[in-house]
C-alpha positions as CSV (number, residue, x, y, z in Angstrom):
1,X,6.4,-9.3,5.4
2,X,4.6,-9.2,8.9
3,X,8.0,-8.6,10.7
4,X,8.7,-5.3,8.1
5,X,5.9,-4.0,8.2
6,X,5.3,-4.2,12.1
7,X,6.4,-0.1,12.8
8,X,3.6,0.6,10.2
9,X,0.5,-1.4,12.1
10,X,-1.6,1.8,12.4
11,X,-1.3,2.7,8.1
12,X,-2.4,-1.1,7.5
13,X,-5.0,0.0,10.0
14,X,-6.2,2.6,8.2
15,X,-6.6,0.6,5.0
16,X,-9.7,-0.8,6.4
17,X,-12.2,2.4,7.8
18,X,-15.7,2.5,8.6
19,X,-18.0,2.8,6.1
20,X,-19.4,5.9,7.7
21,X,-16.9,8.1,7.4
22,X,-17.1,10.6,4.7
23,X,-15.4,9.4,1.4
24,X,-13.1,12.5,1.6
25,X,-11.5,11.1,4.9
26,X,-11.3,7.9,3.5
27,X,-9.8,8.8,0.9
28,X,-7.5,10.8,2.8
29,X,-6.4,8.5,5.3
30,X,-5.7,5.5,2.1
31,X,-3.3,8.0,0.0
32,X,-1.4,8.3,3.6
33,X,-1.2,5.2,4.4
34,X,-0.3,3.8,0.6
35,X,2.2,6.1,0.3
36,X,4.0,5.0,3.9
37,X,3.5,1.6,3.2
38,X,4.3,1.3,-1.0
39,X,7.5,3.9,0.1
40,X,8.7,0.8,2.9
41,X,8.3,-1.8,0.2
42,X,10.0,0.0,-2.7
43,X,13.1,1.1,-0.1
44,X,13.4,-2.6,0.9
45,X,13.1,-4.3,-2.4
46,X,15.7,-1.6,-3.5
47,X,18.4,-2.6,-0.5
48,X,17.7,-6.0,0.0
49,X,16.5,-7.9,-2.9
50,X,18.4,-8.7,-6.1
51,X,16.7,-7.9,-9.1
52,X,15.5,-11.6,-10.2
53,X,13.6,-11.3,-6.5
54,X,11.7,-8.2,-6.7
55,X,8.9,-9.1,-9.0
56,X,8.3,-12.1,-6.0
57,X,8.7,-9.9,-3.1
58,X,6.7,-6.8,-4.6
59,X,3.5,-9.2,-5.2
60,X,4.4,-10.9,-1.6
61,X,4.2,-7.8,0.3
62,X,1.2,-6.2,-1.6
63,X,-0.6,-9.6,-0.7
64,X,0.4,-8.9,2.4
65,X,-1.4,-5.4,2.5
66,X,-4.1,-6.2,0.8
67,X,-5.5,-9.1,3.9
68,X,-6.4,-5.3,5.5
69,X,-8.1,-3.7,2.9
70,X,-11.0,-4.1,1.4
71,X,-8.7,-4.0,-2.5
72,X,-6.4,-6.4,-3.8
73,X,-2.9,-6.8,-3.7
74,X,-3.5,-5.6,-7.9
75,X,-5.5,-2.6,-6.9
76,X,-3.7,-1.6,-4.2
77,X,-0.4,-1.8,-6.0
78,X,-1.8,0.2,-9.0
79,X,-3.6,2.8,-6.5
80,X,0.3,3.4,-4.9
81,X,1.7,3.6,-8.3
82,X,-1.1,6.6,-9.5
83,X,-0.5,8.2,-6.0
84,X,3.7,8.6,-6.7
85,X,2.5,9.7,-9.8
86,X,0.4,12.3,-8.9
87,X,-2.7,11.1,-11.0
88,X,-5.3,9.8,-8.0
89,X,-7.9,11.5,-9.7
90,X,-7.7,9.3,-13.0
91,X,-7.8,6.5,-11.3
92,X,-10.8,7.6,-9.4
């Protein structure tokens, strides 16, 4: 997961912001970042993992991004899938 996700240090970064920006920015900055990061895992788990492994890998690497945010792996996941979706506000 760490070696993966290595070219994408400064989305995890962004996972985790102050708490005084403005909750526009922060906002922002997460639907950015989700969307490079969820985008990586999807194209990997598409090319690399047979389909008895994804359900494994998909909660591996959403573990994985969650140790920078201040969600879960569950939340985050769910916040990536409303964002390819196009629904950010319902889940809001």
């Amino acid at each position: 997961c760490k070696e993966l996700l290595r070219p994408f240090k400064k989305s995890l970064r962004k996972l985790h912001l102050p708490q005084h920006l403005p909750t526009e920015k922060k906002l922002k900055y997460t639907k950015e970042s989700l969307t490079i990061i969820g985008d990586r895992i999807d194209l990997f788990l598409q090319r690399y993992c047979r389909a008895s492994e994804v359900k494994h890998w998909q909660k591996m690497f959403w573990r994985f991004v969650s140790l920078f945010s201040e969600m879960d792996a569950k939340q985050l996941q769910k916040l990536y899938k409303y964002i390819k979706n196009n629904r950010m506000d319902k889940f809001l």
